[in-house]
C-alpha positions, 0 to 999 in steps of 0.5 A: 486779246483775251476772249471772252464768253457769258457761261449761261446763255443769254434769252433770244432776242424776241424773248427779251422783247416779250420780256421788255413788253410784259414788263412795261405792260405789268409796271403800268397797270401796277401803278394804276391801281390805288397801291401803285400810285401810292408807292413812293418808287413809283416814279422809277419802276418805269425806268426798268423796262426802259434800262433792260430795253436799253441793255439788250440793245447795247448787246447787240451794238458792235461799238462796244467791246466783249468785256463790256457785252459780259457785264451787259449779258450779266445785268440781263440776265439778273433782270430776267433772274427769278431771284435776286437781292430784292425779290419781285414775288416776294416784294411785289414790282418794288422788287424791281429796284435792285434791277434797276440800281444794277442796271444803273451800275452798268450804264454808268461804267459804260459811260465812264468808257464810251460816249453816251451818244451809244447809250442814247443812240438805244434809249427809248425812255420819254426822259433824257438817259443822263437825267434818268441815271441822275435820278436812279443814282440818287435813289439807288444811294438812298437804297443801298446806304439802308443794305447791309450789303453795300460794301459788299455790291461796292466791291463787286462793282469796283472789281468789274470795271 
């Protein structure tokens, strides 16, 4: 078997949970202010830290294989990224989207390869994790049909599984 390793080295496990209680702490007071509630992403950018808690444990889960822990320790490591597709200092949280439509990527080929009961033994968004990526692929479609890098994200996500 073929060993394989992430070539950056993934954030402590108390910085990701810094990283997770920031996030939901920044998401929730963003959308109590008049601006966030109006926001018409609003309803998923909750989504975000309960995706990235959902990756960073599903890292540490000894059911799932090295391939899987490198695409996993990828979409940490975009989440944590200060530069993406769609930048958060630049966009605000709404920045958070492609976050998220990556992280839906993943867990989707996750679930094409293990049972969801792993995912969901990790989950702790107050929805189901299936209705959540039932949502977030909708809108990720919506999203990424508008970017002209669509093909281009659709190869990359073709190639990794």
């Amino acid at each position: 078997m073929t060993k394989i390793e992430l070539t950056e080295k993934l954030p402590t496990v108390q910085k990701q949970q810094d990283f997770y209680v920031k996030l939901r702490n920044r998401i929730t007071s963003y959308l109590d202010t008049r601006a966030g509630s109006a926001n018409k992403f609003a309803p998923y950018l909750l989504f975000a830290p309960d995706l990235f808690h959902l990756l960073t444990k599903t890292l540490l889960d000894n059911r799932i294989d090295g391939k899987s822990k490198v695409l996993i320790g990828s979409g940490i490591l975009y989440f944590i990224a200060p530069f993406d597709f769609i930048s958060e200092g630049l966009i605000g949280l709404g920045g958070f989207m492609d976050d998220i439509i990556v992280t839906t990527f993943i867990v989707n080929m996750l679930l094409n390869k293990y049972s969801a009961t792993i995912l969901e033994d990790h989950w702790v968004g107050d929805q189901k994790l299936l209705d959540v990526l039932r949502k977030t692929s909708k809108i990720s479609n919506r999203i990424l049909s508008k970017l002209p890098s669509r093909s281009l994200l659709g190869r990359f996500m073709k190639n990794s599984k």
